[in-house]
C-alpha positions as CSV (number, residue, x, y, z in Angstrom):
1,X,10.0,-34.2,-49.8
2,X,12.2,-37.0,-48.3
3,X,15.0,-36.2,-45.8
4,X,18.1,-38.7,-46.1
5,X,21.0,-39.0,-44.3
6,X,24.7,-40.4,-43.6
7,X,26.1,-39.6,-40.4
8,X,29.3,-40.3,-39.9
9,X,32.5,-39.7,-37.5
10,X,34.1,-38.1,-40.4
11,X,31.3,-36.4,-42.7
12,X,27.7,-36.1,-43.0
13,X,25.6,-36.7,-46.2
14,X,22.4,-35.1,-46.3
15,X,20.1,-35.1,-49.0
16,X,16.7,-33.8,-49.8
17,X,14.4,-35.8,-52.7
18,X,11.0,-35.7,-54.3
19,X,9.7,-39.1,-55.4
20,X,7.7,-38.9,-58.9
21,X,4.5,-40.6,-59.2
22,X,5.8,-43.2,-61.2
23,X,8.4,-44.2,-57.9
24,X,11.6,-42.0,-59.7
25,X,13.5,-40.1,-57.8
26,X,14.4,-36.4,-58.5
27,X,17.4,-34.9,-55.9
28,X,16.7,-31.6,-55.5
29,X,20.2,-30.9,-53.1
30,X,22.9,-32.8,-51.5
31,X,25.3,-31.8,-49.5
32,X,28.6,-33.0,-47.5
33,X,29.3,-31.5,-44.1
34,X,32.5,-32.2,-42.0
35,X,31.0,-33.8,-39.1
36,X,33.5,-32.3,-36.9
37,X,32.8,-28.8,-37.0
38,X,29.5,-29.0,-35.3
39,X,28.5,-29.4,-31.7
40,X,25.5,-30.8,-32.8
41,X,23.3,-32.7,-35.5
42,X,20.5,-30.2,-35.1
43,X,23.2,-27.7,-36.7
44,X,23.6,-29.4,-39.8
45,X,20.0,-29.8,-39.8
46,X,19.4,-25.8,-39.3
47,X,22.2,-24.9,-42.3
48,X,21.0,-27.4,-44.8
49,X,17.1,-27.0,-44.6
50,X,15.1,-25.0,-46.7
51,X,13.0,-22.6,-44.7
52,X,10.0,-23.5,-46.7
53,X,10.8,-27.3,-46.9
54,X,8.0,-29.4,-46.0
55,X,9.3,-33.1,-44.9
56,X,7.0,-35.8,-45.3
57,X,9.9,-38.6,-44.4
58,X,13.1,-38.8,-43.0
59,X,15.6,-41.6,-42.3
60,X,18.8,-41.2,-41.2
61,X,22.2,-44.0,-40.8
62,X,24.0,-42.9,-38.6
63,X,27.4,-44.5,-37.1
64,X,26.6,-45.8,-33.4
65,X,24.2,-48.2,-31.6
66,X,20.7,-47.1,-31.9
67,X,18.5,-47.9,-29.6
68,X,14.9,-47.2,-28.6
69,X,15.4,-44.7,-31.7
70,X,18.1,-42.9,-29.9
71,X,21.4,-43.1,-30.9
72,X,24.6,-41.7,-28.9
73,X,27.2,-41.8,-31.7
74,X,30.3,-43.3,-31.3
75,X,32.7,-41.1,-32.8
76,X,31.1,-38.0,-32.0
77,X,29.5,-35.8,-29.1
78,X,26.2,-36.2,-30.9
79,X,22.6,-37.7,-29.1
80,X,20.5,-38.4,-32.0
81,X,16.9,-38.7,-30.8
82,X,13.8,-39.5,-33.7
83,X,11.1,-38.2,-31.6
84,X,13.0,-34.8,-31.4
85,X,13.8,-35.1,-35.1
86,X,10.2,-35.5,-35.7
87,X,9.0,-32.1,-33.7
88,X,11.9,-30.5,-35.8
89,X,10.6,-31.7,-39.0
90,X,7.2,-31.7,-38.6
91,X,6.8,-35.3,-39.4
92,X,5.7,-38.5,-37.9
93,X,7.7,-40.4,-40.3
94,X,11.5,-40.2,-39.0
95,X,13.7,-43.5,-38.8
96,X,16.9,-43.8,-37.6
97,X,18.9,-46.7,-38.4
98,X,22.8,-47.8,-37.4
99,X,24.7,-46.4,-40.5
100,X,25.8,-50.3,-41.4
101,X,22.2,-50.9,-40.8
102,X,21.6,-48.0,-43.9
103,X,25.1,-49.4,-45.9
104,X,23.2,-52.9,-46.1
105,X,19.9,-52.0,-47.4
106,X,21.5,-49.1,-50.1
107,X,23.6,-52.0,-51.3
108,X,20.6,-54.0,-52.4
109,X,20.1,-51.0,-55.2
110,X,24.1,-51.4,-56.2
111,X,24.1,-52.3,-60.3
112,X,25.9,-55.1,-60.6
113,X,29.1,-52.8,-62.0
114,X,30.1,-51.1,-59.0
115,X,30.2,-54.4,-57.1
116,X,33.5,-56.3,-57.6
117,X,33.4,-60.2,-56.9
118,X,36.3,-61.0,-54.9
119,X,36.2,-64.7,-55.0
120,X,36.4,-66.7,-57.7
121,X,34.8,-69.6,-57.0
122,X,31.7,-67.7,-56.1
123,X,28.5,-69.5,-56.6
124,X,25.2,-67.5,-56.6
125,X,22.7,-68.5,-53.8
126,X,19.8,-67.9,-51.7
127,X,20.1,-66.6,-47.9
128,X,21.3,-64.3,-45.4
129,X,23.6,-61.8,-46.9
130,X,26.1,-60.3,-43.7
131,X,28.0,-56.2,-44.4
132,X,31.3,-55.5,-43.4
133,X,33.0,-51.9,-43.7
134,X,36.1,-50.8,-42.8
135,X,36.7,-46.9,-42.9
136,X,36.4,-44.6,-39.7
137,X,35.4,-47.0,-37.8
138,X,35.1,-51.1,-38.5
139,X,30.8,-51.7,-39.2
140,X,29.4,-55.1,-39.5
141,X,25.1,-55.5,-40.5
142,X,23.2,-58.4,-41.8
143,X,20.6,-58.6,-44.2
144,X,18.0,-61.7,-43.2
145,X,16.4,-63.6,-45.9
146,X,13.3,-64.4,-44.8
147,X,12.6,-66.3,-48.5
148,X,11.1,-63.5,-50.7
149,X,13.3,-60.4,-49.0
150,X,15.8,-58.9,-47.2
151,X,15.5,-56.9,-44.2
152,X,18.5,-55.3,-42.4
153,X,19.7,-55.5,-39.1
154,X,22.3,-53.5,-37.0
155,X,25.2,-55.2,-35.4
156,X,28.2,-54.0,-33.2
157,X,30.3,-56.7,-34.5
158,X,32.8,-54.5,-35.4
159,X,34.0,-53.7,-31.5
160,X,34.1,-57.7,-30.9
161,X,37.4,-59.2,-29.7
162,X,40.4,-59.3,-32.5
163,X,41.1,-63.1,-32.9
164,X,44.8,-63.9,-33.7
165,X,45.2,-66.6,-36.5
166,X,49.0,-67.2,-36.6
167,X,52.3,-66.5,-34.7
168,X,52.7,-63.0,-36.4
169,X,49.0,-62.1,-35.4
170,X,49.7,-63.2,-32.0
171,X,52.3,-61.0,-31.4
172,X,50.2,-58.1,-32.9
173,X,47.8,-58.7,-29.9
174,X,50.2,-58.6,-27.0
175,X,51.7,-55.6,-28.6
176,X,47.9,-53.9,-28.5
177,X,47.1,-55.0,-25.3
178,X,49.5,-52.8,-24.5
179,X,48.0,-49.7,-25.8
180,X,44.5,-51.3,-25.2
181,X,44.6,-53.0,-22.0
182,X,41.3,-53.2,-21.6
183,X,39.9,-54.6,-24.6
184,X,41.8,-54.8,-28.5
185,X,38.6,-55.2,-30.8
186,X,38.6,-56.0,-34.4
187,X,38.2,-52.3,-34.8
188,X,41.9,-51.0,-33.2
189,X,43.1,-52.7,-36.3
190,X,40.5,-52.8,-39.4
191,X,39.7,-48.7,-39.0
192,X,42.1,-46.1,-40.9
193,X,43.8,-45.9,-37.7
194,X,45.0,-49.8,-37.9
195,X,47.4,-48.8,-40.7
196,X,49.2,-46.8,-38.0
197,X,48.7,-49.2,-35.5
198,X,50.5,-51.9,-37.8
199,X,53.1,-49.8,-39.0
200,X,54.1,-49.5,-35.6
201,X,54.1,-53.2,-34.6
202,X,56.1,-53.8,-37.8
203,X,58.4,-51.4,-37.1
204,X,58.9,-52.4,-33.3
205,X,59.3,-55.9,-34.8
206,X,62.0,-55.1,-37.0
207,X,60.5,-56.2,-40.2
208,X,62.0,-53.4,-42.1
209,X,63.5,-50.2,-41.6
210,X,61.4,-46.9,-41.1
211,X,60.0,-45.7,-44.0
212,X,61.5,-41.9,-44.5
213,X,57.8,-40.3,-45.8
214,X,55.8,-41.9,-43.3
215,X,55.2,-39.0,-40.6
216,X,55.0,-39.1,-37.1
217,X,51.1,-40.1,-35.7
218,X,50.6,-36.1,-34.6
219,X,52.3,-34.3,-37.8
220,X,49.3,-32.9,-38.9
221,X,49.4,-35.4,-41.8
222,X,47.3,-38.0,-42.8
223,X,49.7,-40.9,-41.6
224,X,47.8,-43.6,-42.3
225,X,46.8,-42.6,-46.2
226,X,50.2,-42.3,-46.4
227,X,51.0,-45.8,-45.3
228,X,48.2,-47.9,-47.1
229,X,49.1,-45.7,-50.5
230,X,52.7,-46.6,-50.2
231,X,51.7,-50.2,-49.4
232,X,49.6,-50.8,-51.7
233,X,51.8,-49.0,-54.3
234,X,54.6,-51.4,-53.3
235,X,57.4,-48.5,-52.9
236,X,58.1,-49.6,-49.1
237,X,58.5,-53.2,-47.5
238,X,57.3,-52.5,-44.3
239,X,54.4,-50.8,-45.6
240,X,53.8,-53.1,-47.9
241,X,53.7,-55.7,-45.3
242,X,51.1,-53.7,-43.3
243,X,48.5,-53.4,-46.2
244,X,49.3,-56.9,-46.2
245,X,48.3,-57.9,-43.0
246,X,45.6,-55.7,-42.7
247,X,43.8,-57.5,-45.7
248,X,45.0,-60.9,-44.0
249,X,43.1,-59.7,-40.5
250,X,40.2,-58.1,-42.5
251,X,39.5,-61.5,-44.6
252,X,39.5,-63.4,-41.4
253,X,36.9,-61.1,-40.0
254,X,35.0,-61.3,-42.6
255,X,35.0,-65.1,-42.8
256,X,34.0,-65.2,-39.1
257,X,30.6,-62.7,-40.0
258,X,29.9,-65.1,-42.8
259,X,29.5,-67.8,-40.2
260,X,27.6,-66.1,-37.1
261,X,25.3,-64.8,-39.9
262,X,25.6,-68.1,-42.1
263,X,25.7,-66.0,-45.1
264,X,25.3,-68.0,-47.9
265,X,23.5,-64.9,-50.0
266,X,27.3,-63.8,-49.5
267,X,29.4,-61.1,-48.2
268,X,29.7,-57.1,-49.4
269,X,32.1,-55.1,-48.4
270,X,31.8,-51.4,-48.0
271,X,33.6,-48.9,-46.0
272,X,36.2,-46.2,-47.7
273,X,39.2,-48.4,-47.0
274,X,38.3,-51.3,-49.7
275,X,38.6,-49.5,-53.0
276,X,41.4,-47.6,-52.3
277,X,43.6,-50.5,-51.3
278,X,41.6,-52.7,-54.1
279,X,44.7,-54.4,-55.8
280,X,45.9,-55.7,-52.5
281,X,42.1,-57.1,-51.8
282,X,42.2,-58.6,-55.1
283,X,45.7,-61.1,-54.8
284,X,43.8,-63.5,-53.2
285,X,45.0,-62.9,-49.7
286,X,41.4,-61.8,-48.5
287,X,39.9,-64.6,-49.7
288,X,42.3,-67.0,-48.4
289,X,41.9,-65.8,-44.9
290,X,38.2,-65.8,-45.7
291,X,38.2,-69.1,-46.4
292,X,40.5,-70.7,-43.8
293,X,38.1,-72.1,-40.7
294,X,39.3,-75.4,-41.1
295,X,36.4,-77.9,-41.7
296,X,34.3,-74.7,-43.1
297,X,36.6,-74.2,-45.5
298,X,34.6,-75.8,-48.5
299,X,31.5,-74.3,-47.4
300,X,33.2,-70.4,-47.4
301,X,34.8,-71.4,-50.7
302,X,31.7,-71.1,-52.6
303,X,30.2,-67.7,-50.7
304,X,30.0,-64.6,-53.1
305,X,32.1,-61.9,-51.9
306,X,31.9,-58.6,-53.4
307,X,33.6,-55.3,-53.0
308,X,31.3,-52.2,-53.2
309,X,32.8,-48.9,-55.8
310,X,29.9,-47.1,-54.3
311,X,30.3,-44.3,-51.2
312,X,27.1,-43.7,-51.4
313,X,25.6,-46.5,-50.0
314,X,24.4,-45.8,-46.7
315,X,22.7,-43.0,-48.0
316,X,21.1,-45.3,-50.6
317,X,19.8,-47.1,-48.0
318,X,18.5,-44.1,-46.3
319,X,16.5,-42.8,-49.1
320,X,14.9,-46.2,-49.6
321,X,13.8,-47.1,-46.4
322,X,10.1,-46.0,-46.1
323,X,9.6,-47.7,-49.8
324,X,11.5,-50.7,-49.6
């Protein structure tokens, strides 16, 4: 049997599988748990097991920085430890990987379908391929070409410093330092919680008057589904304007991963954020803002960048690992 795994700030994806002898894969139960509502990741573990299950692997993604094969995660009281995880499962085969580490390798298996090409002046080439992923949280990975493969690698690229491109953008930094005083990272703003954030700023700005169905942050309500539904929907101008923005500040990021990673195998993007706001990422607006790094611009103009339909793909990744 083969233990997978998606952990995640929000849910957990766990999966057990039995690989044929001919390589196919047979699921033999998956299951979603609201991360949430447990202490720990052992207590998943404990409810979704089999009592007779006997694990020969196990690979989990799982959303914070792992290191040494531990991994406190970021959204969550969790400590994630894979020599632990190997006492509990009985295996010597346990691998834990940063869940945009797991996202990048699962979106090697993607058919071409449920990947949407975002720029139209896409040409296909060889090389590093870098993963961007706004949902929860903002997760950035990069897949090296070493010539015949790809292997992934983690990043934290996600909590780097938010670089304003315009006047509007640099007002949207002064106004986080002020909630962030510390540090305003790429992630305040490209996370489900940046739809609030923006809202906010907008509204603080005077861009347009409150919308009447956008709740208050602690209604109880999910505010910022509310926001980037009406925005993308176009039945608000100031939400509008904050799907808007966010897809301006979310193309820029992405151009700046493309060139720390120099991917010119080109750009996916997954996360839960992109398909639901897909018409807005499809205007031209993302790609613009990908493309503008002045003297770079020709050389981002002809990177692939493609939009991934799939959820599933850290867990992809996870089951693939020990075979890829």
């Amino acid at each position: 049997m083969i233990l997978a795994g998606d952990i995640g700030g929000t849910k957990t994806v766990l999966s057990i599988l039995t690989r044929e002898s001919n390589g196919a894969l047979t699921c033999l139960r998956e299951q979603t748990y609201s991360s949430q509502h447990f202490t720990a990741f052992d207590d998943i573990l404990t409810v979704f097991l089999p009592a007779d299950a006997a694990i020969k692997s196990a690979c989990f993604g799982v959303a914070g920085p792992v290191v040494n094969q531990r991994c406190q995660t970021t959204n969550l009281p969790w400590l994630l430890d894979a020599e632990a995880l190997k006492r509990k499962l009985g295996t010597a085969k346990v691998k834990l990987m940063n869940d945009l580490e797991a996202m990048a390798l699962g979106m090697l298996y993607l058919p071409a379908h449920e990947l949407v090409e975002l720029n139209p002046e896409a040409e296909a080439q060889d090389g590093n391929i870098a993963i961007i992923a706004a949902g929860t949280g903002l997760g950035e990975a990069i897949l090296y070409w070493d010539g015949n493969k790809h292997h992934p690698m983690a990043t934290e690229g996600g909590h780097s410093d938010f670089a304003a491109q315009n006047a509007q953008q640099d007002r949207l930094l002064a106004y986080l330092r002020k909630i962030y005083p510390e540090h305003v990272s790429c992630e305040r703003i490209l996370s489900g919680i940046g739809f609030s954030h923006l809202y906010d700023f907008l509204r603080a700005e005077g861009f347009a008057p409150p919308c009447p169905v956008v709740p208050e942050i602690n209604s109880g309500i999910d505010r910022n589904a509310v926001i980037s539904r009406l925005g993308v929907a176009g039945e608000d101008p100031l939400c509008a304007e904050v799907v808007r923005l966010f897809v301006e500040v979310y193309g820029a990021e992405a151009g700046n991963l493309a060139l720390k990673s120099l991917a010119m195998g080109g750009i996916l993007i997954g996360g839960g954020i992109g398909p639901k706001i897909l018409p807005v990422m499809r205007d031209g607006q993302f790609i613009n803002a990908f493309k503008a790094k002045g003297r770079f611009n020709p050389l981002l103009g002809k990177i692939s960048v493609k939009l991934s339909l799939n959820p599933r793909a850290p867990l992809i990744g996870a089951i693939n690992y020990f075979n890829h």
